[in-house]
BAKOL-776700 format. One line per 8 residues: number of its first residue (from 1); their letters; for each residue x, y, z negated of C-alpha. Coordinates in steps of 0.05 Angstrom, whole numbers, plus 32768, in hexadecimal, padded with zeros to 4 digits. Layout:
REM BAKOL-776700
NUM) a) X,Y,Z; ...
This chain:
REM BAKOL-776700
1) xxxxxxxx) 8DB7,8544,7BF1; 8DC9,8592,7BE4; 8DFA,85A8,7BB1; 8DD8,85D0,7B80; 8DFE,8606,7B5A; 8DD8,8629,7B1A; 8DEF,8674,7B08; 8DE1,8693,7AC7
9) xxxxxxxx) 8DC1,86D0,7AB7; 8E04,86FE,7ACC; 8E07,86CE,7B12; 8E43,86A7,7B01; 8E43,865D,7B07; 8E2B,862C,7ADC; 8E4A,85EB,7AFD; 8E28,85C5,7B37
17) xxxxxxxx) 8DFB,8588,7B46; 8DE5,8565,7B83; 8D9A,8565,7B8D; 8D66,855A,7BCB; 8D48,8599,7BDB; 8D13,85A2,7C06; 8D1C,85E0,7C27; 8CEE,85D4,7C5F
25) xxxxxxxx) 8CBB,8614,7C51; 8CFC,8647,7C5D; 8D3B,864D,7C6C; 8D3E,8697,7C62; 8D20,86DA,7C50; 8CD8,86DE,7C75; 8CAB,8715,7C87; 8C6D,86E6,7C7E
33) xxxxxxxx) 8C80,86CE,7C2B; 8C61,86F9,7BF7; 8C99,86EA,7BC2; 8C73,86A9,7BAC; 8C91,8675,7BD5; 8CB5,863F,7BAE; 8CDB,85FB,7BBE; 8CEC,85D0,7B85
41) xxxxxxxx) 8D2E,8592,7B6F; 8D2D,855C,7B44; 8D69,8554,7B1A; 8D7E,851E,7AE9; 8D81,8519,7A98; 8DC4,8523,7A9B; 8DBE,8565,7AC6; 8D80,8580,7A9E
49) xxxxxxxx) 8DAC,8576,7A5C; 8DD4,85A8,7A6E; 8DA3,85E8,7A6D; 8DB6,8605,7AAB; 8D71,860F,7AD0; 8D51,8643,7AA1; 8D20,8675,7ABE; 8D39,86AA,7AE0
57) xxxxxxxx) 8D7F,868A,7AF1; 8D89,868B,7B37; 8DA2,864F,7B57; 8DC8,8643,7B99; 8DBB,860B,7BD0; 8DF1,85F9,7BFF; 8DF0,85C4,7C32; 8E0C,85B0,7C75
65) xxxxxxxx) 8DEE,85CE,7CB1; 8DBF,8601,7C90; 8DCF,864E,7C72; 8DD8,8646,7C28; 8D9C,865D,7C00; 8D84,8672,7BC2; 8D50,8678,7B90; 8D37,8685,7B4B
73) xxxxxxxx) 8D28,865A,7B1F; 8CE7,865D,7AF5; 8CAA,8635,7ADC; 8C8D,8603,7ADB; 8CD3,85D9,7AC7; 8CD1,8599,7AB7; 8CEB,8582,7A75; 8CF3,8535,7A7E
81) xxxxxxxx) 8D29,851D,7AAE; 8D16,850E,7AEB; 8D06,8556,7AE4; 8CF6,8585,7B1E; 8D03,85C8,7B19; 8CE0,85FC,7B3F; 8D0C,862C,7B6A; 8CE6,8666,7B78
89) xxxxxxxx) 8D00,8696,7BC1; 8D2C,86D5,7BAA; 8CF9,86FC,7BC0; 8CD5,86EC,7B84; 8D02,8720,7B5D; 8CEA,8758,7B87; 8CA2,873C,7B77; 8CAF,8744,7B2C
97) xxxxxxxx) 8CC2,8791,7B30; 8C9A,87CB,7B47; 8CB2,8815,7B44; 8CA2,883F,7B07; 8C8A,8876,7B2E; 8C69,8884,7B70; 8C9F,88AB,7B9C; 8CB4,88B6,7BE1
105) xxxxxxxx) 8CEC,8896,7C0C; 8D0A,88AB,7C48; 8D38,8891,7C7C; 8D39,8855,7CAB; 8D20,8819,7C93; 8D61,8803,7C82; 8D71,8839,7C56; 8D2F,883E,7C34
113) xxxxxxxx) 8D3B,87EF,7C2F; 8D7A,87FD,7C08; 8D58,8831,7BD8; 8D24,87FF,7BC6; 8D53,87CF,7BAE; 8D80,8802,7B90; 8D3F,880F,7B69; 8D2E,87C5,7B54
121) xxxxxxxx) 8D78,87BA,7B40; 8D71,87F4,7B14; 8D42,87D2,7AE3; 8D5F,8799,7ADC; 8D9E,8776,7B04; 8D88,8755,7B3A; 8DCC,873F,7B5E; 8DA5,8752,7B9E
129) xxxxxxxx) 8DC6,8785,7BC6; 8DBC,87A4,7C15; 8DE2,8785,7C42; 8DE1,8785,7C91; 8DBC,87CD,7CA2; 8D98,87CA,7CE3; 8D52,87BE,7CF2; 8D2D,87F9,7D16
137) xxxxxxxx) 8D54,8840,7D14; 8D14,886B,7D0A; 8D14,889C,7CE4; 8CD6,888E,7CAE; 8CB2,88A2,7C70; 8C99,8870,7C36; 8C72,8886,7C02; 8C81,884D,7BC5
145) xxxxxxxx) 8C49,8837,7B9B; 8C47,880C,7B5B; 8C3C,87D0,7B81; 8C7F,87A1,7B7E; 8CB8,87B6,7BAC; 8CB3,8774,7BD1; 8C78,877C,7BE9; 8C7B,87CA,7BFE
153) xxxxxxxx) 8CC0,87B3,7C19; 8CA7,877E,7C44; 8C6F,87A5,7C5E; 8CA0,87E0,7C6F; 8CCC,87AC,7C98; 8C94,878B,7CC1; 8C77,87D0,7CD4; 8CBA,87DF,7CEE
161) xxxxxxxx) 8CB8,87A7,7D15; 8D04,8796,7CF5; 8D1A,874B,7CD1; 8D2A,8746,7C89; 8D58,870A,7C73; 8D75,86F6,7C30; 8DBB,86E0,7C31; 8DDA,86C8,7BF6
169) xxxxxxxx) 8E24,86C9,7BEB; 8E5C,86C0,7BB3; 8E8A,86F6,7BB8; 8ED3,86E1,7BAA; 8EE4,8728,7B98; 8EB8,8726,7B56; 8EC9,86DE,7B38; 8E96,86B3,7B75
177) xxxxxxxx) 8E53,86DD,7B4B; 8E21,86D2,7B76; 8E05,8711,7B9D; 8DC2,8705,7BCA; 8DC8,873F,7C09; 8D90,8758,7C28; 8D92,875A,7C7B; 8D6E,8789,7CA2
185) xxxxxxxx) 8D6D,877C,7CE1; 8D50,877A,7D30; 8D16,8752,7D3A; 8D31,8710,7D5C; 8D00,86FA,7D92; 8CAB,8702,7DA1; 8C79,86E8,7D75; 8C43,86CB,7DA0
193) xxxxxxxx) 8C15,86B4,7D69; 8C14,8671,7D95; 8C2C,8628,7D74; 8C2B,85ED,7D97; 8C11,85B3,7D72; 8C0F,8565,7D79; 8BDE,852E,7D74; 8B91,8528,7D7A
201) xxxxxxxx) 8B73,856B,7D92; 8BBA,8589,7D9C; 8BD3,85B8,7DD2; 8C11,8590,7DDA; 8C2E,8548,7DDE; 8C6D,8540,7DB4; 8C9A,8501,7DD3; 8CE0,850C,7DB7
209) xxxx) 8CFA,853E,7D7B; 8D34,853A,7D4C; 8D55,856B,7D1B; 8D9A,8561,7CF9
């Protein structure tokens, strides 16, 4: 089970529930997720009684062993207990927004990065904000379209060869609101494009595996 902690609209908590949450598609920000991907929880009469999963209310997953993550909530809900609700990745807010104006950005990738958000925050408040600034330190020019800032962001990042990740955090200093930073950082490791794979016409025999 995860604990489950619902925000309202100005990212302050709501309360907290326990929930299973299959988290299996992501555990964070990734280069290959268009701002669609979504996971879902089922919560009880009780829980749904209290109006806490409204869309657009981002929500907070913490358990043992795993970063904490978080989404957005949005449809389809259900509306009779068991009820799942649908948690959609927080890149889904940069999905929803697009810049008013085609304009050019220059910098590294981290500081274009930073811009873009600045940007997105400016029409409505996000609670996402730039965190760790690394990722390549070429010096580069983006020309923004009125396509959403998630995906020119996530194209910018993966032609830099750099990592995004989204790290959500309550910040102590502002009442435990929950903020959502945006990492940019060195690519860890070498895609191969290769995957092993088990069972009949496999390239691999699988004979013990365990995860905690």
């Amino acid at each position: 089970m995860s604990r489950i902690i619902p925000f309202a609209l100005d990212n302050y908590s709501l309360g907290e529930c326990t929930a299973i949450c299959d988290r299996g598609w992501m555990v964070c920000g990734s280069n290959s997720t268009s701002g669609g991907g979504s996971t879902s929880i089922t919560v009880s009469r009780s829980v749904l009684r209290k109006g806490w999963f409204q869309p657009g209310r981002l929500v907070l997953v913490e358990r043992d062993r795993l970063p904490a993550w978080a989404g957005v909530v949005d449809t389809p809900i259900g509306l009779l207990a068991p009820a799942p609700i649908t948690l959609y990745n927080i890149e889904y807010l940069l999905k929803l927004r697009a810049p008013d104006e085609p304009m050019m950005l220059t910098g590294t990738v981290a500081t274009i990065a930073a811009k873009m958000i600045e940007l997105a925050n400016r029409q409505e408040e996000m609670y996402v904000r730039m965190g760790t600034m690394g990722g390549s330190s070429t010096y580069r020019e983006e020309t923004l379209d009125q396509r959403s800032f998630w995906e020119q962001l996530n194209a910018m990042v993966a032609r830099s060869g750099s990592e995004m990740v989204f790290r959500p955090r309550r910040e102590p200093s502002d009442g435990n609101r929950l903020y959502v930073y945006v990492d940019i950082l060195d690519r860890a490791g070498v895609d191969t494009d290769f995957l092993l794979h088990d069972g009949q016409g496999g390239n691999a025999k699988i004979t013990g595996a365990s995860m905690e």
